[in-house]
NULUM-544458 format. One record per residue (C-alpha): x negated, y negated, z negated; residue in three letters; residue number from 0. Coordinates in steps of 0.1 Angstrom, whole numbers, plus 5000, padded with zeros to 4 digits. Each point is the difference from the previous one (the first is absolute). Layout:
// NULUM-544458
((X,Y,Z),ALA,NUM)
...
This chain:
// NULUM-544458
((8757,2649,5319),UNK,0)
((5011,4976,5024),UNK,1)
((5022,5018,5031),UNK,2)
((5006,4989,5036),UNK,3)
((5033,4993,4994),UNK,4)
((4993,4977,4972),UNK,5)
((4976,4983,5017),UNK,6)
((5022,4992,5033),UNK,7)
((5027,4990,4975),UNK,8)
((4977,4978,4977),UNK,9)
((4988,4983,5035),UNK,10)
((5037,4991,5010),UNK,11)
((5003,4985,4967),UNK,12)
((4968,4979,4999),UNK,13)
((5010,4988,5036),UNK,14)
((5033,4995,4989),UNK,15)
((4991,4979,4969),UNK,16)
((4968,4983,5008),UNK,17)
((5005,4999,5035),UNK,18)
((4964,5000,5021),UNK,19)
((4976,4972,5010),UNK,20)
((4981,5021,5021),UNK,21)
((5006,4990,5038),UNK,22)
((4996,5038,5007),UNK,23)
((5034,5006,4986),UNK,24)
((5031,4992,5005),UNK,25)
((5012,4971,4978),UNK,26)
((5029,5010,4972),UNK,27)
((5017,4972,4982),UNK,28)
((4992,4997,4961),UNK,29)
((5027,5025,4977),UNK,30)
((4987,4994,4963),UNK,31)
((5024,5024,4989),UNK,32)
((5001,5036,5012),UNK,33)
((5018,5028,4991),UNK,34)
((4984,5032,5001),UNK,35)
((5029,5027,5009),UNK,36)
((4992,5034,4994),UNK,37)
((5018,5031,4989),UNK,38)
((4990,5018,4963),UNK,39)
((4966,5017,5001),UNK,40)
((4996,4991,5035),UNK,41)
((4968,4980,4993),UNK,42)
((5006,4966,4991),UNK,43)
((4971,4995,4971),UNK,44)
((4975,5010,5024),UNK,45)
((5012,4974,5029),UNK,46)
((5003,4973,4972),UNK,47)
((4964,5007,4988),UNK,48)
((4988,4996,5031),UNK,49)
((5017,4968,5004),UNK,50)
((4988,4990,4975),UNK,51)
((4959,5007,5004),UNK,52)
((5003,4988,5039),UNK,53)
((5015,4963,4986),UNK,54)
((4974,4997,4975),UNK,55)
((4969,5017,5022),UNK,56)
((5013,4972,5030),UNK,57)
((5006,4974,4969),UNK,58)
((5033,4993,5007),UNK,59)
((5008,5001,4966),UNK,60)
((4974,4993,4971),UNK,61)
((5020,5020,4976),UNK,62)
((5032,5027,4997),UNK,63)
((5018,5005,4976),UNK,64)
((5024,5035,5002),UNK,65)
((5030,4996,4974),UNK,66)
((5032,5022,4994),UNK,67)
((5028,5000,4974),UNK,68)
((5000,5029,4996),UNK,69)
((4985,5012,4963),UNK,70)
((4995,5039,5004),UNK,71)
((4967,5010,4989),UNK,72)
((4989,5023,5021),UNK,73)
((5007,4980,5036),UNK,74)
((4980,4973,4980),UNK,75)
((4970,5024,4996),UNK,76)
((5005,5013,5037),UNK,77)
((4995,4964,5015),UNK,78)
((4968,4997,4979),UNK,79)
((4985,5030,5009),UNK,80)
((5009,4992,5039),UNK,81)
((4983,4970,4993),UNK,82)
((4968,5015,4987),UNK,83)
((5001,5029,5026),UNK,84)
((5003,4970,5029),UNK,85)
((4975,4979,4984),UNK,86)
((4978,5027,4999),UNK,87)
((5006,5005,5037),UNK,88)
((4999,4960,5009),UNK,89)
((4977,4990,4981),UNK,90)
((5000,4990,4959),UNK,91)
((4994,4962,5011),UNK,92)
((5035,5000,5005),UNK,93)
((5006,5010,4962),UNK,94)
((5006,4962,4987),UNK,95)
((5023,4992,5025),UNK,96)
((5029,5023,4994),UNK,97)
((5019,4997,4972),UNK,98)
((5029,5021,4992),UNK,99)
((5033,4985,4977),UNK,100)
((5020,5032,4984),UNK,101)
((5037,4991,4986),UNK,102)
((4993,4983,4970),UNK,103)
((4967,4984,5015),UNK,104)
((5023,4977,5022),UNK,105)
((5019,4983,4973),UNK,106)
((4996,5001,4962),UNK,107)
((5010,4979,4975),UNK,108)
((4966,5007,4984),UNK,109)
((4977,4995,5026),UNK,110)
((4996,4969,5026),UNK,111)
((5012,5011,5035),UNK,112)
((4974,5008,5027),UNK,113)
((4994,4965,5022),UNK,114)
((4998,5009,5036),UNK,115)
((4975,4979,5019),UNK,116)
((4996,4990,5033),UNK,117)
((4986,5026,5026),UNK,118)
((5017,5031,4986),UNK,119)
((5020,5028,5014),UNK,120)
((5024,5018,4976),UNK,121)
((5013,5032,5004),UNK,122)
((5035,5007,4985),UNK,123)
((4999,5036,4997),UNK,124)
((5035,5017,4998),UNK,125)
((5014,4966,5009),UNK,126)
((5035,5013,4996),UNK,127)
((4998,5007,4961),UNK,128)
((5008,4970,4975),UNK,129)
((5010,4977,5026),UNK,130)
((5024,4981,4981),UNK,131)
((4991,4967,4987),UNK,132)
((4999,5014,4960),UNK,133)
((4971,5017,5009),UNK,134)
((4961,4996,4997),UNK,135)
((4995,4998,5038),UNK,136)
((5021,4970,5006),UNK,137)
((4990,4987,4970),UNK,138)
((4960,5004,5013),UNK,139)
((5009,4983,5031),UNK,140)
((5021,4972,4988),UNK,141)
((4971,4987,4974),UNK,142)
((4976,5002,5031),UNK,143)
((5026,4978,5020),UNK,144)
((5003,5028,5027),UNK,145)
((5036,5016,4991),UNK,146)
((5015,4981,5038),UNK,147)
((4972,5027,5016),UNK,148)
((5027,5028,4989),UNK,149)
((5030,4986,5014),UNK,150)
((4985,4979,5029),UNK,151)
((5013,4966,4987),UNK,152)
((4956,4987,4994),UNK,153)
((4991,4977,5027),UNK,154)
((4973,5022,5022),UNK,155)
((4976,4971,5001),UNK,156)
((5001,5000,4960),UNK,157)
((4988,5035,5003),UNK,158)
((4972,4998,5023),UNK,159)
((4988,4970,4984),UNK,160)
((4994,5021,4971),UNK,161)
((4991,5033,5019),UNK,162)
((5020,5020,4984),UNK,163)
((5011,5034,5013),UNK,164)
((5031,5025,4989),UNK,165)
((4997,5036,5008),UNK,166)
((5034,5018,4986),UNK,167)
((4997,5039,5002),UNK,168)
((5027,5028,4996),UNK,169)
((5021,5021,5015),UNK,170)
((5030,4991,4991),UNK,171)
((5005,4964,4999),UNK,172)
((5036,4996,5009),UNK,173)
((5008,4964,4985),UNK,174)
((4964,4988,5021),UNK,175)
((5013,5011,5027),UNK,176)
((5037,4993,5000),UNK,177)
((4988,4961,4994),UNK,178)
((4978,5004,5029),UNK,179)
((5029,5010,5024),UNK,180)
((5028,4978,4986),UNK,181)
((4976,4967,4999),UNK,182)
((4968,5009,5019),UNK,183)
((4967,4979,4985),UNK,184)
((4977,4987,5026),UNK,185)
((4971,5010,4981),UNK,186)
((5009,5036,4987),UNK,187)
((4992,5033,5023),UNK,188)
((5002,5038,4991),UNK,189)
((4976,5022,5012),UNK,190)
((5010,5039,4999),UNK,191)
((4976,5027,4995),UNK,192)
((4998,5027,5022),UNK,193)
((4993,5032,4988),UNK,194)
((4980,5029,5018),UNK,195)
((5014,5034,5002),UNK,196)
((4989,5013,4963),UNK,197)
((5024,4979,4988),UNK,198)
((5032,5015,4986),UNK,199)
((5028,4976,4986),UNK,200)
((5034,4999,4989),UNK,201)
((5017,5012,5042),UNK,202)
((4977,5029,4993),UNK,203)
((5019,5009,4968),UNK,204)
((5031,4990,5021),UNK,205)
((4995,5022,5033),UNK,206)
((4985,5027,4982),UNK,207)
((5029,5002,4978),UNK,208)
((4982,5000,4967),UNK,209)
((5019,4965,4987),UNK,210)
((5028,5016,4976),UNK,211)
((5027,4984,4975),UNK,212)
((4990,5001,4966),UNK,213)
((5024,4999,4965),UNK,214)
((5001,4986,4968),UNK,215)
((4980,5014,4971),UNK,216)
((5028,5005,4974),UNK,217)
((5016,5030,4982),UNK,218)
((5023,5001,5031),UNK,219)
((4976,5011,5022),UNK,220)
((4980,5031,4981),UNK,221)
((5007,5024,5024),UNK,222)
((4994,4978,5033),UNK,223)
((4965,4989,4981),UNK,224)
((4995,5038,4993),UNK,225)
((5009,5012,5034),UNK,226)
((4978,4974,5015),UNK,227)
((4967,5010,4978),UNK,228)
((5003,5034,5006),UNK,229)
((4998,4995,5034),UNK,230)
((4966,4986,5000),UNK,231)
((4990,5023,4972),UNK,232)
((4972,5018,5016),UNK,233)
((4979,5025,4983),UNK,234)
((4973,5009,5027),UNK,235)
((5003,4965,5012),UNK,236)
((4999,4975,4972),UNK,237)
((5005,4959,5008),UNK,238)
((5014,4972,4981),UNK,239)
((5037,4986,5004),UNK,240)
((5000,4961,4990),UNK,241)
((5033,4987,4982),UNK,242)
((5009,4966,4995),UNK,243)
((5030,4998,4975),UNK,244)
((5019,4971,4988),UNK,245)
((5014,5008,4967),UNK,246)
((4964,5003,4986),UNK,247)
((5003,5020,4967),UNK,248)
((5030,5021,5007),UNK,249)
((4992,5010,5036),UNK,250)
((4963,5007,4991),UNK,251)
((5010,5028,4970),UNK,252)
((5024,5014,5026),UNK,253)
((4974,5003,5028),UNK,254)
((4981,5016,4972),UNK,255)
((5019,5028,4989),UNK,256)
((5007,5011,5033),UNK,257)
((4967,5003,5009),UNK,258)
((4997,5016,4969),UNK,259)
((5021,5028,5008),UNK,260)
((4992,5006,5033),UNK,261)
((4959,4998,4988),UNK,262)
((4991,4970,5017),UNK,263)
((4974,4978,4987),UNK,264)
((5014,4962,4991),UNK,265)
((4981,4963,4996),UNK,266)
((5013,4973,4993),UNK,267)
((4984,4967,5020),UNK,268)
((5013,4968,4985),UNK,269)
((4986,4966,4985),UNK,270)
((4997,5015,4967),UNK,271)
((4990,5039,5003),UNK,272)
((4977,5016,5026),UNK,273)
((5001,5033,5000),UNK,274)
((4981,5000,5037),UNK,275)
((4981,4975,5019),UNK,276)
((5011,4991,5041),UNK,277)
((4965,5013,5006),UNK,278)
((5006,5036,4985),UNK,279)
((5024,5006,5027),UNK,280)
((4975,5004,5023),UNK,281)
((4989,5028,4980),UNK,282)
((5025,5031,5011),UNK,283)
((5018,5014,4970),UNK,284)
((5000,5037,4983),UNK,285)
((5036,4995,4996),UNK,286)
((5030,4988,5017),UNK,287)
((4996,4963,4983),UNK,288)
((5033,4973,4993),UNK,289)
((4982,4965,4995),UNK,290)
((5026,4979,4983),UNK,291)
((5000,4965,5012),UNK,292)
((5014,4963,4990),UNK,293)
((4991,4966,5007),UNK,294)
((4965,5014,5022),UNK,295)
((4991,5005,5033),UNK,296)
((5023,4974,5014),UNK,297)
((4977,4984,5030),UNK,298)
((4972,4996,5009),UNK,299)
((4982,5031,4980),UNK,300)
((4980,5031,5023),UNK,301)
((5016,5030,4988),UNK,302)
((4982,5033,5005),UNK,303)
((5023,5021,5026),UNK,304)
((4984,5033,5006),UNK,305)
((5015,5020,4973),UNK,306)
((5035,4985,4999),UNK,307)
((5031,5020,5004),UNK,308)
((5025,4971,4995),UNK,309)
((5005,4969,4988),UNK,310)
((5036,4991,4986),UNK,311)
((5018,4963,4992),UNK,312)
((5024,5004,4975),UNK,313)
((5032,4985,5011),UNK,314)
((5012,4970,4980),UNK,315)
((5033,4996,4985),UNK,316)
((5015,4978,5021),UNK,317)
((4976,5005,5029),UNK,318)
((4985,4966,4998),UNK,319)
((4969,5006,5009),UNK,320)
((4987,4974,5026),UNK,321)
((4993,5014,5041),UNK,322)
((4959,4988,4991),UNK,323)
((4999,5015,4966),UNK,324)
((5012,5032,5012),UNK,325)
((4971,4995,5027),UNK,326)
((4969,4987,4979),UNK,327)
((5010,5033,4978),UNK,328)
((4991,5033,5001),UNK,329)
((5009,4999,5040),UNK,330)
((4973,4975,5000),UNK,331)
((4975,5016,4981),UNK,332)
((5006,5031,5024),UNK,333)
((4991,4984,5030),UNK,334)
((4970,4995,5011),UNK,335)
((4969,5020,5025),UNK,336)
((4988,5037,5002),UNK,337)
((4981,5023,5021),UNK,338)
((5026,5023,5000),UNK,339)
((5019,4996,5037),UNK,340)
((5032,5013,4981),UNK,341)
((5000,4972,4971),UNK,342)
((5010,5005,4968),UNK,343)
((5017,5030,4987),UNK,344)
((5018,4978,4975),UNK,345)
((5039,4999,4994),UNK,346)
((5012,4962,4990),UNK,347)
((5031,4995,4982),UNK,348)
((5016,4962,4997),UNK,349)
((5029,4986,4988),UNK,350)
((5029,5007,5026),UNK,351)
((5012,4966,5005),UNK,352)
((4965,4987,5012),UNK,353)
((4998,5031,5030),UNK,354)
((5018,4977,5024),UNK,355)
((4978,4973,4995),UNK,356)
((4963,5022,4998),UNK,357)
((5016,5010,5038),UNK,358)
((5009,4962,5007),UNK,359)
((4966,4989,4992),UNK,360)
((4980,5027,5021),UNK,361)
((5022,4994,5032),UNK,362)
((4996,4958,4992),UNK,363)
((4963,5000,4990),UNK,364)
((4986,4989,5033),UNK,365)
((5031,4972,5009),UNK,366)
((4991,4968,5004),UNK,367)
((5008,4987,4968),UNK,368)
((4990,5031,4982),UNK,369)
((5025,5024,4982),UNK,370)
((5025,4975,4987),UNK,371)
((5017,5022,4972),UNK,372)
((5016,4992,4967),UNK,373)
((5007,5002,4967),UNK,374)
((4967,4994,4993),UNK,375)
((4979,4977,4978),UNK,376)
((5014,4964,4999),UNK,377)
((5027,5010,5030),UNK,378)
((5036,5001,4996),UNK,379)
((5021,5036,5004),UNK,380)
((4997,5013,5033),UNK,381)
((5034,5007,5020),UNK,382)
((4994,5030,5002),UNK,383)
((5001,5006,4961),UNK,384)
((5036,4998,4995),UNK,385)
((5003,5034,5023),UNK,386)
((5011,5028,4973),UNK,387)
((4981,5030,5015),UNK,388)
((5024,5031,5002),UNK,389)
((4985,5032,4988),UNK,390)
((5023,5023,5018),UNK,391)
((4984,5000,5032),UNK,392)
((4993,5031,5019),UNK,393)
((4980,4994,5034),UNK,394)
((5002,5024,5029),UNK,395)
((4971,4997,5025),UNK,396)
((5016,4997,5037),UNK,397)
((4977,5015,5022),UNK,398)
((4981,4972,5018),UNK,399)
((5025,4993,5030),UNK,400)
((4985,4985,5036),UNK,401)
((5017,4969,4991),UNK,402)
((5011,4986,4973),UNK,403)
((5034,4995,5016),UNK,404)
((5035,5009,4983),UNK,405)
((5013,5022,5023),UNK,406)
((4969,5018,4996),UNK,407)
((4995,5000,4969),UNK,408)
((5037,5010,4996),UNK,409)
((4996,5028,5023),UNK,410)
((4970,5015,4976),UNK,411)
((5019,4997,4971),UNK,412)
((5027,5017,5012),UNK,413)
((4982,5028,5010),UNK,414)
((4979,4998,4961),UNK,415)
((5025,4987,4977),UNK,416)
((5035,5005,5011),UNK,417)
((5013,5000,4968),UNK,418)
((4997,4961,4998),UNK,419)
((5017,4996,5035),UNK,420)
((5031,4988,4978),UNK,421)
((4981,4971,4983),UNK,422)
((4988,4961,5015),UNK,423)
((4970,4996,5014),UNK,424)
((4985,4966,4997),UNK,425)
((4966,4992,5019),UNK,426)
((4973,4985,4983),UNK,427)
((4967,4984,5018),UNK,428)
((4974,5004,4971),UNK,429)
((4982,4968,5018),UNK,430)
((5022,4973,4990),UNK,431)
((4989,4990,4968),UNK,432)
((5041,4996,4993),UNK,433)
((5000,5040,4996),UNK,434)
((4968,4999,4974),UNK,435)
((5027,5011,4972),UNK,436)
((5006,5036,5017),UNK,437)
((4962,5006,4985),UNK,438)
((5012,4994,4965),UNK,439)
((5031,5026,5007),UNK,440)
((4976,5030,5014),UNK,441)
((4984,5021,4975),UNK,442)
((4961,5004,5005),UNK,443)
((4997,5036,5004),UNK,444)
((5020,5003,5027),UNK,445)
((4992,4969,5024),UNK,446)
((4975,4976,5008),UNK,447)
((5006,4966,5015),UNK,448)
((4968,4998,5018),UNK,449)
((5020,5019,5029),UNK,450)
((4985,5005,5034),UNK,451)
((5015,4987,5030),UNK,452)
((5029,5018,5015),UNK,453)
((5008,5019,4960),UNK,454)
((5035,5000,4991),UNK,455)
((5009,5012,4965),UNK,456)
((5041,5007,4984),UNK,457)
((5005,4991,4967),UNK,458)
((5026,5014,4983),UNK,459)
((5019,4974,4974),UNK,460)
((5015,5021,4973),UNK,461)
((5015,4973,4983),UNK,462)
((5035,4994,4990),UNK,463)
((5026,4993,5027),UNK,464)
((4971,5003,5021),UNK,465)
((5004,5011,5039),UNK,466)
((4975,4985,5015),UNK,467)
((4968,5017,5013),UNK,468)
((4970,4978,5011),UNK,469)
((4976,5004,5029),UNK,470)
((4972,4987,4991),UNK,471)
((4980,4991,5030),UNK,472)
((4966,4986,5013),UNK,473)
((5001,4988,5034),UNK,474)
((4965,4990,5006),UNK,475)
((5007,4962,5004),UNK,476)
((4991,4981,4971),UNK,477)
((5023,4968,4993),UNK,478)
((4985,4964,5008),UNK,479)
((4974,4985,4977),UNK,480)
((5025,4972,5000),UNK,481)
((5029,5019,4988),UNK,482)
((4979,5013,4971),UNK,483)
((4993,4962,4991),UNK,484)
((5030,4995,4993),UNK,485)
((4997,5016,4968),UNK,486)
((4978,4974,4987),UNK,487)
((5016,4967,5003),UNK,488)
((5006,4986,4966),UNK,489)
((4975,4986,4981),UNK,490)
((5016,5005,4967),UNK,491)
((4989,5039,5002),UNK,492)
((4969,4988,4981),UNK,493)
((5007,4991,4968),UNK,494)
((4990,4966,4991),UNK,495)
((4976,5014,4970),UNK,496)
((4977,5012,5027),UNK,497)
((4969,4983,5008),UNK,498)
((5006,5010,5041),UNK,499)
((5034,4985,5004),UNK,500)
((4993,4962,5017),UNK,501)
((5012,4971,4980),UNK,502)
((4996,4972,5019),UNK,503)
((4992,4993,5039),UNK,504)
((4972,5021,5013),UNK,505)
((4974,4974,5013),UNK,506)
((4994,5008,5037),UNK,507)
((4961,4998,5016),UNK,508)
((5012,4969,5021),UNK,509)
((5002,4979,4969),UNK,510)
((4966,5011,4987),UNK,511)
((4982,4984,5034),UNK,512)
């Protein structure tokens, strides 16, 4: 099924790519490539479906072809059923003309590669995985003589000669998007999704304080692990807990015997043993059930949400995990719409270093140039990467003060905390993207950074030779867009492997004519 919000967003995007002949409406220029921007679960395979059926019922296109590198099994046999479920619902005429190009279909050493002919839309889903130009997709597109589409550098009359049409969908597409702010394409647009109200995402998880820092899965960490099972080791109200782990073999035995003694039932969920199917998570479960997970649900895949207690990203060793793996994850597969006004009763734990950046991209989703956040795939470290988080952080909630002035906010804590009246106090405007490294030094359970107007919270440093004490601050003005730009003003971010970053100059619309 096909809802509103789809459909509003799939019209933007056909006006935006195939603009309209019809003199009853307005008259859009042509934008063969569109992005399709739209947070995890929020609904992005139904907008792109119907996309697709309106350009082949109005014959813009004669053909579509939906590829992806990505190679997991089960999002494969998720896009087929959506596309028998739609063609069911369109109409099984359109059967022929959509083809769909799994991981290895792209590029094989054994098989020819897939000729793209004229009149054909193709729809990149999760756009933002293997982007590099080692990879199938590039690959795809550089046998069919279309690789300048990616990066803009394809003459637009070259395009349109051949009618050929780009649709590049995910929700996280940082390295898109940082080309498209640091050397805008005349012929490449983003269209956001907007979803209704029984959509639940990642600020959810954020204002409802249920995003929490996970751990490693080692020997170290026994009785953190054990602690935290316990917890959600409910008798009269049995759900699943989903752990990702990184050591595979190790960790998994480890998760085991806990559960083991605390008489929680364990699966393992990998590319090798399946204990339990996705879909038997919608079933609830007689136990308290730990599903062991590695190298699945990554993007992309529904996950079955009623009956889960938590989810939980191991923490790597070196917390290297990118800012969009951490979201495609199990965050990802935890978003997404219910009846329920409340949303989900789900706790999510991710890898600390990434909790600054889930906040960054909530509060820079709807900029202009989308959330512009990295490390991420095919974009250099992020500045704010080098910031060693300190764990000794107590913060003191400050009553909310009339202003969020010093001397009043002096006043209040004079009268709450005199005991740090001997210390520094150093004001901090939480709006100036300068200050974005006090999120990294707060720990979760105590603060959130989505702060309301007018909030001030003290955060007492414990640290060594420390005597400072910071006010943390919002005072309801948000800084300039143009400020914020400033941030993005080097094209060598992008690392030169990716199949975004520009290589030549772009060719404008004037030369076309």
């Amino acid at each position: 099924m096909i809802f509103a919000n789809q459909k509003t967003c799939g019209d933007e995007i056909l006006k935006t790519m195939f603009g309209y002949e019809d003199s009853t409406e307005e008259s859009t220029s042509l934008n063969p490539v569109v992005l399709l921007l739209a947070q995890m679960q929020m609904g992005k395979s139904g907008t792109y479906w119907y996309v697709i059926f309106e350009a082949l019922r109005n014959r813009k296109v004669d053909q579509v072809l939906i590829i992806s590198g990505n190679r997991e099994k089960d999002l494969r046999t998720q896009v087929q059923q959506d596309k028998k479920a739609y063609t069911n619902q369109y109409g099984k005429e359109f059967n022929k003309q959509i083809t769909i190009l799994w991981g290895s279909d792209l590029y094989s050493k054994r098989r020819s590669i897939t000729v793209v002919p004229n009149n054909t839309l193709i729809v990149w889903d999760e756009a933002h995985f293997a982007q590099s130009k080692s990879n199938g997709p590039y690959k795809f597109f550089k046998h069919n003589g279309l690789e300048g589409m990616l990066n803009g550098t394809m003459n637009l009359k070259d395009i349109t000669d051949r009618n050929i049409y780009l649709l590049n969908v995910s929700a996280t597409p940082f390295s898109e998007l940082y080309a498209n702010a640091l050397q805008p394409c005349p012929y490449h647009e983003v269209v956001r999704l907007v979803p209704d109200s029984s959509y639940f995402g990642v600020d959810f998880y954020i204002n409802d304080r249920r995003l929490c820092q996970s751990f490693e899965v080692d020997e170290y960490h026994v009785s953190e692990l054990e602690t935290l099972l316990t917890r959600y080791n409910t008798k009269d109200n049995p759900r699943y807990m989903l752990i990702r782990v990184t050591n595979t073999t190790k960790a998994t035995r480890l998760v085991e015997n806990i559960c083991k003694r605390l008489d929680i039932v364990s699966h393992r969920m990998n590319s090798k043993v399946r204990t339990i199917s996705i879909d038997d998570l919608s079933q609830k479960p007689r136990k308290p059930t730990v599903v062991v997970l590695s190298g699945m649900l990554r993007m992309g895949k529904v996950v079955p949400k009623e009956h889960l207690a938590m989810v939980f990203e191991a923490k790597t060793p070196k917390n290297t995990r990118h800012i969009d793996t951490g979201l495609q994850g199990l965050l990802g597969r935890v978003c997404g719409h219910t009846q329920n006004p409340s949303g989900f009763d789900i706790d999510v734990y991710i890898e600390p270093n990434l909790y600054n950046y889930v906040v960054y991209y909530v509060q820079n989703y709807e900029e202009e140039h989308g959330p512009l956040i990295k490390p991420a795939m095919n974009l250099k470290t992020s500045l704010l990467t080098n910031i060693k988080t300190d764990t000794n952080v107590t913060c003191l909630t400050l009553t909310n003060p009339e202003a969020p002035q010093r001397n009043s906010i002096m006043k209040q804590i004079n009268e709450q905390f005199p005991e740090l009246m001997d210390r520094t106090f150093v004001m901090k405007d939480l709006n100036k993207i300068s200050n974005g490294k006090f999120y990294t030094q707060i720990e979760k359970n105590t603060f959130t950074s989505i702060m309301k107007p007018n909030t001030c919270y003290v955060c007492k440093l414990f640290g060594q030779d420390e005597n400072k004490v910071w006010l943390l601050v919002d005072n309801g003005i948000e800084e300039q867009p143009e400020s914020k730009n400033n941030r993005c003003n080097d094209m060598n971010v992008i690392l030169d492997q990716c199949v975004y970053k520009p290589q030549t100059k772009f060719i404008h619309l004037e030369e076309t004519k």
